[in-house]
KETORKE-391025 format. One line per field, with one value per atom (N, C-alpha, C, CB): residue in one letter; x, y, z. Coordinates in steps of 0.2 Angstrom, whole numbers. Glycine has a CB too. Layout:
<lokols>
r = (a,...)
east = (X,...)
north = (Y,...)
up = (Z,...)
</lokols>
This chain:
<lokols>
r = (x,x,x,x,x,x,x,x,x,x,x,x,x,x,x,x,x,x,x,x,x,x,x,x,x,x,x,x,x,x,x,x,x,x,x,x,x,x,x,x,x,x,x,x,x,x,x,x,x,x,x,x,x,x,x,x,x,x,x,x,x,x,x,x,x,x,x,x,x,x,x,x,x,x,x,x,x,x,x,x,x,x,x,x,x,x,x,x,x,x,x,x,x,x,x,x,x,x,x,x,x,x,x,x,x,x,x,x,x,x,x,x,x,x,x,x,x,x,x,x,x,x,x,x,x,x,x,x,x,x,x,x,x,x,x,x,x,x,x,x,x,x,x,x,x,x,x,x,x,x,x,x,x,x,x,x,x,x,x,x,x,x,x,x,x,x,x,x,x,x,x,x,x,x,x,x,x,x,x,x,x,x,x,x,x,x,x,x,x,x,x,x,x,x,x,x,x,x,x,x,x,x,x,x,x,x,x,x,x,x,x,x,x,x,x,x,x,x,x,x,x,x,x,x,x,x,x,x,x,x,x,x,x,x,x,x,x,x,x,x,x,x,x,x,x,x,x,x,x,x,x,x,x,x,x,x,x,x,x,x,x,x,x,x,x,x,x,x,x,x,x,x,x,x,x,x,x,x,x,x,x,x,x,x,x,x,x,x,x,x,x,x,x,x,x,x,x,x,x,x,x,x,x,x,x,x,x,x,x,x,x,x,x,x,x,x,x,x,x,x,x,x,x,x,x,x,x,x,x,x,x,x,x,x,x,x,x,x,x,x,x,x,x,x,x,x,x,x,x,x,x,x,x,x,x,x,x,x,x,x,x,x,x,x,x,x,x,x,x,x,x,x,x,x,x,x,x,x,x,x,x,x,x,x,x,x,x,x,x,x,x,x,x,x,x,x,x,x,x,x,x,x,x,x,x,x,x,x,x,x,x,x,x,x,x,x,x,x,x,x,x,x,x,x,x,x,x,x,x,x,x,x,x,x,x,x,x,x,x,x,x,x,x,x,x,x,x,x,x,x,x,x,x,x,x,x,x,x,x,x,x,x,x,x,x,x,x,x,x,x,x,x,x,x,x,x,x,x,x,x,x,x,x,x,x,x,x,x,x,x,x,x,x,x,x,x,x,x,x,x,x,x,x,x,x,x,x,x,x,x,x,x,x,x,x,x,x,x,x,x,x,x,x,x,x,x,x,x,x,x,x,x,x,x,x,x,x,x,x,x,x,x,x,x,x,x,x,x,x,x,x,x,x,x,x,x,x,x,x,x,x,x,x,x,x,x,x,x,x,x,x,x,x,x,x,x,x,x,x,x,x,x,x,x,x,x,x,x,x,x,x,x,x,x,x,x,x,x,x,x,x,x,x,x,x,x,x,x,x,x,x,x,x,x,x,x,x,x,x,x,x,x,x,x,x,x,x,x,x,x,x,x,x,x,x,x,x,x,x,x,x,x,x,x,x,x,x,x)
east = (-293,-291,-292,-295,-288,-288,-285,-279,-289,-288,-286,-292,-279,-276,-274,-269,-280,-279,-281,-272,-285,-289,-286,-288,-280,-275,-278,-267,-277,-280,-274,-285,-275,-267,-271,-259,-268,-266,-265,-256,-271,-268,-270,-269,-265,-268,-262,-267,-267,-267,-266,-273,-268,-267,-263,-271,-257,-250,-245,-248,-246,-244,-243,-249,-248,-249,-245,-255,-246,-244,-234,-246,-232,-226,-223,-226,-227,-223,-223,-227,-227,-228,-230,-224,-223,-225,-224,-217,-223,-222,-227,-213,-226,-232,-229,-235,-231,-227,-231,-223,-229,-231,-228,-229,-227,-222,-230,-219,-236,-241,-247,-243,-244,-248,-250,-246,-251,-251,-246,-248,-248,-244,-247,-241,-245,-248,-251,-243,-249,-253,-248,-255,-239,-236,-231,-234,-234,-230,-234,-230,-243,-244,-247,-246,-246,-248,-242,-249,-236,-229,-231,-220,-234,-237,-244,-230,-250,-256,-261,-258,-263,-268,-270,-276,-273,-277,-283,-278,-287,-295,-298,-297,-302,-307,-314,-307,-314,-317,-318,-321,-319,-318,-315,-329,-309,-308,-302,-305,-302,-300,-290,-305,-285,-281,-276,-280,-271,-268,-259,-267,-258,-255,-247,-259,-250,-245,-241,-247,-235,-232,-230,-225,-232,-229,-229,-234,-235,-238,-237,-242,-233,-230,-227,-222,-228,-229,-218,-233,-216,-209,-206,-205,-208,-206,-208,-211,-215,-217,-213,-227,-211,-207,-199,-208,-196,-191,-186,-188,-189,-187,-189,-188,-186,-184,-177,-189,-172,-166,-163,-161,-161,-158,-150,-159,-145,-141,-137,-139,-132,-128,-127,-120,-127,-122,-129,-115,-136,-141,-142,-147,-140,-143,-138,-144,-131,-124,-127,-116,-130,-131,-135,-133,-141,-147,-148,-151,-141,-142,-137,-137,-133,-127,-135,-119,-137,-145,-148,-152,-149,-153,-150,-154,-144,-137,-138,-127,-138,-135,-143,-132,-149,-154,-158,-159,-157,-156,-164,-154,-164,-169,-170,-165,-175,-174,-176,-179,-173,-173,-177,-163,-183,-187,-187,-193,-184,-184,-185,-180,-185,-187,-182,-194,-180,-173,-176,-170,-176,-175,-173,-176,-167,-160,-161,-154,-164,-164,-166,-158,-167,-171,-166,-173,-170,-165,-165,-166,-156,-155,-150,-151,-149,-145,-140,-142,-134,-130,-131,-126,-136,-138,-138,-143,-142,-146,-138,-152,-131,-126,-124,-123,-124,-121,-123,-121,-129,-134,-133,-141,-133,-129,-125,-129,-118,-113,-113,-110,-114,-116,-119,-123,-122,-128,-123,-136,-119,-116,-109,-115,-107,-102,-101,-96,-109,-111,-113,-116,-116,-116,-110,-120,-104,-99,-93,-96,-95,-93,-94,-96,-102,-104,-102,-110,-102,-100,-106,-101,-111,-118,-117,-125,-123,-123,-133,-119,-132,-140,-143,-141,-149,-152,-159,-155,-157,-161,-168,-154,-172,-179,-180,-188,-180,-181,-190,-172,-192,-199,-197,-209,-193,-191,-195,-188,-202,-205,-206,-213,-206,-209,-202,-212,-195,-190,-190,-189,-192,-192,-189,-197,-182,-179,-180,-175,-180,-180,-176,-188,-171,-165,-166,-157,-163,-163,-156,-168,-152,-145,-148,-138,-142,-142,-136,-145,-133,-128,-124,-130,-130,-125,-129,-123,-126,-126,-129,-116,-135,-137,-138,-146,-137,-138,-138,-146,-135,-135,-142,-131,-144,-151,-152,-150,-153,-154,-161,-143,-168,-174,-178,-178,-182,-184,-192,-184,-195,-202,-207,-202,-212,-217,-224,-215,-228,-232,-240,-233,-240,-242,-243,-239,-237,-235,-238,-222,-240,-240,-235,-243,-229,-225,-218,-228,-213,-207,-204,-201,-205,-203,-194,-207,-193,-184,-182,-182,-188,-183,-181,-187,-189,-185,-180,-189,-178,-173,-165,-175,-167,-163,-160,-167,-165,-163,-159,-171,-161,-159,-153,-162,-150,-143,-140,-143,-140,-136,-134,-143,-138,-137,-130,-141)
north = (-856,-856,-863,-851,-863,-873,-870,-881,-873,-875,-881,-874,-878,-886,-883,-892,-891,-888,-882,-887,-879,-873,-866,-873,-866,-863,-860,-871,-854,-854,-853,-849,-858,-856,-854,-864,-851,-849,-858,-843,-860,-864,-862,-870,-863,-861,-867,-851,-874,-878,-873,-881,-870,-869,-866,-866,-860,-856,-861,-849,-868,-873,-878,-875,-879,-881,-877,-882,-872,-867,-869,-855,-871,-870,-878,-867,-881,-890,-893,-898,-890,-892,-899,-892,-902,-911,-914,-917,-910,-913,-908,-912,-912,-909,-903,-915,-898,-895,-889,-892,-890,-888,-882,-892,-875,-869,-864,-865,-865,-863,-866,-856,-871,-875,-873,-881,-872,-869,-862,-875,-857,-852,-845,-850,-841,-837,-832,-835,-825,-819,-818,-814,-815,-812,-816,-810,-822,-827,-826,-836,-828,-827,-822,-830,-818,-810,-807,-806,-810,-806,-809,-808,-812,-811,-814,-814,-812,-814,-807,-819,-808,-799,-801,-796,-794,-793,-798,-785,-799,-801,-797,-807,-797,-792,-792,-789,-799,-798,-803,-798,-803,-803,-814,-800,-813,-820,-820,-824,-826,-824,-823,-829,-820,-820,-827,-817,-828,-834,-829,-839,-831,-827,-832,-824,-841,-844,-847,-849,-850,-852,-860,-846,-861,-868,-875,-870,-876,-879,-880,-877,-874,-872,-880,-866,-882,-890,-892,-887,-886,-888,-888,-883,-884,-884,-892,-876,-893,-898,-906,-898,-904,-910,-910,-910,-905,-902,-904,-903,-900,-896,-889,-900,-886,-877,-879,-869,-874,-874,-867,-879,-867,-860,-860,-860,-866,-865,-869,-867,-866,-869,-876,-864,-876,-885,-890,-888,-888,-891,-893,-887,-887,-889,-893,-882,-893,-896,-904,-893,-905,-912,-916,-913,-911,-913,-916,-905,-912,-909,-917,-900,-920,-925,-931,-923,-932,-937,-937,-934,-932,-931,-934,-924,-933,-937,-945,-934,-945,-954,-955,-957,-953,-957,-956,-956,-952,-950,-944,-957,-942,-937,-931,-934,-927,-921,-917,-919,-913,-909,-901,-908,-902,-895,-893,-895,-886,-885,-879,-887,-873,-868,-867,-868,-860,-855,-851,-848,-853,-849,-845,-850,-847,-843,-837,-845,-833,-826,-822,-825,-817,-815,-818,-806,-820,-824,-819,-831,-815,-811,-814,-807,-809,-811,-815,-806,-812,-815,-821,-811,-823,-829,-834,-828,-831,-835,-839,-828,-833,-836,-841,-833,-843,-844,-851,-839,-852,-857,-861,-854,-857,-862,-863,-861,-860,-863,-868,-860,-868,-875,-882,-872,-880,-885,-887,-881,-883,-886,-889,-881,-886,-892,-899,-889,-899,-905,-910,-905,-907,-911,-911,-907,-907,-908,-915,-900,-914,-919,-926,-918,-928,-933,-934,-935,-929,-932,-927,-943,-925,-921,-914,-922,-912,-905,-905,-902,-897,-896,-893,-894,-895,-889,-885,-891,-880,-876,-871,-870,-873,-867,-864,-872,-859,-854,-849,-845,-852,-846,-843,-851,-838,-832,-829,-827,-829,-823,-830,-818,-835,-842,-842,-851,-841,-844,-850,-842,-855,-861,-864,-863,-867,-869,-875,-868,-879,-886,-887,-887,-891,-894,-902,-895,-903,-908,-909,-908,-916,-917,-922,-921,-919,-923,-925,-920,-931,-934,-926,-943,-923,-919,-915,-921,-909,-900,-900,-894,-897,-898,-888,-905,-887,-877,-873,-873,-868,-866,-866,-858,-868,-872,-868,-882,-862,-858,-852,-852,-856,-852,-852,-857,-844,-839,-843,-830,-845,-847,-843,-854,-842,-837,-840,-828,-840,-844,-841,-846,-835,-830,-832,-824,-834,-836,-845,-835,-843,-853,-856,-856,-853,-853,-846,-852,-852,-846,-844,-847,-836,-833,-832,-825,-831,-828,-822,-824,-818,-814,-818,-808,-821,-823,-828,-825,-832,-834,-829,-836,-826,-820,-818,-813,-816,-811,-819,-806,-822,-828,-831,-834,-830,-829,-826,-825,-820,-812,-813,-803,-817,-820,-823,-825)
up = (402,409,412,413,416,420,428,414,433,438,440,438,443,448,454,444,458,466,469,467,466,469,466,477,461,459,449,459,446,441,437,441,430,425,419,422,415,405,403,403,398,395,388,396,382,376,370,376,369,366,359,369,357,350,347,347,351,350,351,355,354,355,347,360,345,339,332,338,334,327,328,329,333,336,335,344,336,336,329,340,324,319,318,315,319,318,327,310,331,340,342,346,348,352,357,356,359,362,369,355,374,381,383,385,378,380,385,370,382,387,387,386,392,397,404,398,409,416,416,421,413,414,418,407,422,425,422,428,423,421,417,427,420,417,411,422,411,405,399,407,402,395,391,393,393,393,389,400,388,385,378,389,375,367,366,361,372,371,371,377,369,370,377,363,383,388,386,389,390,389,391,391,385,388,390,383,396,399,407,395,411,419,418,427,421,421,428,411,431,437,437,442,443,443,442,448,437,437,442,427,448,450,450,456,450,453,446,458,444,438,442,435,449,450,444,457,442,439,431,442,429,422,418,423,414,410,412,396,409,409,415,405,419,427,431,431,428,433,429,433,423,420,422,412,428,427,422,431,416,411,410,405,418,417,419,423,417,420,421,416,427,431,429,441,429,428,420,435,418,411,413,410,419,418,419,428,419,421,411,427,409,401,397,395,400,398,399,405,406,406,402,411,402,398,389,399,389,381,380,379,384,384,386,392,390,389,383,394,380,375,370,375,367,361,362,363,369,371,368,382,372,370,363,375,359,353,353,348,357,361,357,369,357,356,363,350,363,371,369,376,373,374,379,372,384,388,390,389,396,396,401,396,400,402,408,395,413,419,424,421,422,424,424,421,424,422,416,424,414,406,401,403,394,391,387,388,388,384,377,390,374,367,371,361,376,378,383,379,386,388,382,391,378,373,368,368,366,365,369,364,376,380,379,386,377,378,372,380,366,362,361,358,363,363,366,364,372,377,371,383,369,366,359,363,357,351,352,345,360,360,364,363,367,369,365,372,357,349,347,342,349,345,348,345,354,358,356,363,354,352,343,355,341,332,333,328,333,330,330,334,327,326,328,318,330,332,329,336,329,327,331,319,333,340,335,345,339,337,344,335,344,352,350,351,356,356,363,358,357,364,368,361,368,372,378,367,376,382,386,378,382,384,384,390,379,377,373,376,371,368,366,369,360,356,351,353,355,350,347,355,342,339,337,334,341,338,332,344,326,321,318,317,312,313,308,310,300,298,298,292,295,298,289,303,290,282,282,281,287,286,293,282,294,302,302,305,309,311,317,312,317,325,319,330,324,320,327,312,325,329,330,326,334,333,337,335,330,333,330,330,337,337,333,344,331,328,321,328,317,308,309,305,303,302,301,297,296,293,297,286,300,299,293,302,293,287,288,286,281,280,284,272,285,291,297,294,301,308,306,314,302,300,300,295,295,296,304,293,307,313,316,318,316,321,319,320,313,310,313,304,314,316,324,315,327,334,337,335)
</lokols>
């Protein structure tokens, strides 16, 4: 737990680590009650209410996006500067058909520049991390769960079927 401004958040430095492997990665850094509770066990014992998400790592870097044309742009920054873009889906629950909606976006903003991508999703955060690359070495859309050390062939699999 971390305090800013009189304000209490979820920080958990180490589902973080399981998730960047070789980057550093900010999917639960300042997160409320109801963020990181959708794949953190209850605690089981008195710690005070994180009620506000102001403060959330991606929000405060504005990298959350509510709208398609905000990731359309992002993703076009990201190619030119030769960037990898980690961001987080606000727009509403990231459903499968968002979640299409979002790659397709993302693979014709690579396709545009000559690249192809390759997207890791920590669906339960709604955090997406693309990497444009020059060649497409295997469909590159993998489920990240901060739980495994190692993603396995299923969530590969399921991330396939997407």
């Amino acid at each position: 737990m971390i305090r800013i401004n009189g304000v209490w958040y979820h920080l958990d430095a180490t589902f973080d680590n399981s998730l960047g492997k070789k980057e550093v990665r900010y999917d639960y850094f300042n997160l409320d009650d109801k963020s990181i509770f959708k794949d953190h066990e209850p605690v089981i014992y008195k710690v005070p209410a994180c009620n506000e998400g102001d403060h959330f790592y991606y929000k405060e870097k504005k990298l959350s996006f509510t709208k398609y044309e905000d990731v359309a742009k992002r993703c076009q920054q990201a190619i030119k500067k030769g960037n990898v873009l980690t961001f987080h889906w606000r727009g509403g629950y990231l459903t499968k058909a968002v979640l299409e909606e979002l790659l397709h976006i993302i693979a014709e903003a690579a396709k545009e520049k000559g690249r192809h991508s390759q997207v890791s999703i920590n669906w339960m955060q709604a955090v997406i991390r693309v990497k444009f690359i020059q060649e497409q070495l295997e469909n590159s859309v993998k489920m990240e769960d901060a739980y495994e050390e190692e993603n396995d062939a299923a969530s590969e699999n399921d991330a396939a079927s997407l």
